[in-house]
N, C-alpha and C positions, 0 to 999 in steps of 0.2 A: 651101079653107079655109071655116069657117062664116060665112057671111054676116056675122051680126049680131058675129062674135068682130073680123073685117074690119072693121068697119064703128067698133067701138073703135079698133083701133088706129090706123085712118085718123084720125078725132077727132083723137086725141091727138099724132098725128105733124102735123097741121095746125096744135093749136095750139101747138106744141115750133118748128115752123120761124115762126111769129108772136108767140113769146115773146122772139124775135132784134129785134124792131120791124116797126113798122110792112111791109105789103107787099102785093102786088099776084097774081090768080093765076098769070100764067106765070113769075113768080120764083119763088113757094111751086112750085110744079113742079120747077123747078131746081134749088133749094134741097133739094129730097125726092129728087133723083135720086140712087142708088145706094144709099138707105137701104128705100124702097119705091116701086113702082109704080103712080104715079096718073095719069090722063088727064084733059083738062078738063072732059070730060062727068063724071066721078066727082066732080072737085073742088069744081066749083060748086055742084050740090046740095050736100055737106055744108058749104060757103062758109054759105049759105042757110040752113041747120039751125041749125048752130052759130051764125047772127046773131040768129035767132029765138029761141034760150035762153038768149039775151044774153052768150054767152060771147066774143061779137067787135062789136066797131062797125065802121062804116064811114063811106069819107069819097067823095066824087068829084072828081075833079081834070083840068083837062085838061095832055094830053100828046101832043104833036108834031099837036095840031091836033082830037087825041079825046078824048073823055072814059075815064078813068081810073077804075077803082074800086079805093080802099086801104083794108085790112082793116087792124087791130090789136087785140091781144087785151083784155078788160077784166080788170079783177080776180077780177070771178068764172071768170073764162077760165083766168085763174091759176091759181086753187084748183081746177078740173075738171083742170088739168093736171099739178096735185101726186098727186092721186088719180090719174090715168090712170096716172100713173109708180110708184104705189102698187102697183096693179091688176097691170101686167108686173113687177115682183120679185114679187109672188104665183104668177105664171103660172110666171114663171122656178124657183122653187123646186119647183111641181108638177110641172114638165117634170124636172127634174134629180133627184127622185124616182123618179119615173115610168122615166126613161131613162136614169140615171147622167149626162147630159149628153149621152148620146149618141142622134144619130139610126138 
């Protein structure tokens, strides 16, 4: 798959399992399980990305003795995530053009 096409839907499938609340990465992991395939090296950079374009804040917290980092989405996180959702019924429709639906 193309990089940068990956690279959206990852975005938006992070901010979709953080529009549920508040969370942490190896739950965003779990939570993505059997919808896409993320590891935590992939995650955290875009954790990172997406905190820097303000589309998520964060908090630190400890937990069983560690310190915890919990992401949640902001409003503008929202509105990137109305568009991303925009974005796949586009794609969706050029696919089913394209291929009758079928692969």
């Amino acid at each position: 798959m193309d990089i940068q096409l990956k690279k959206g839907i990852l975005d938006v499938c992070v901010l979709y399992a953080l529009s549920k609340g508040e969370s942490y990465g190896y739950k965003i992991i779990s939570d993505l399980e059997g919808v896409i395939e993320i590891s935590e090296s992939t995650l955290y950079p875009i954790l990172k990305r997406l905190e820097a374009a303000g589309f998520l804040k964060t908090r630190t917290a400890e937990y069983s003795g560690r310190l915890r980092r919990y992401y949640s989405i902001t409003n503008t996180g929202l509105k990137k995530l109305v568009s991303g959702r925009g974005d796949f019924q586009e794609i969706n429709v050029i696919y089913k053009k394209l291929f009758g639906g079928k692969l």
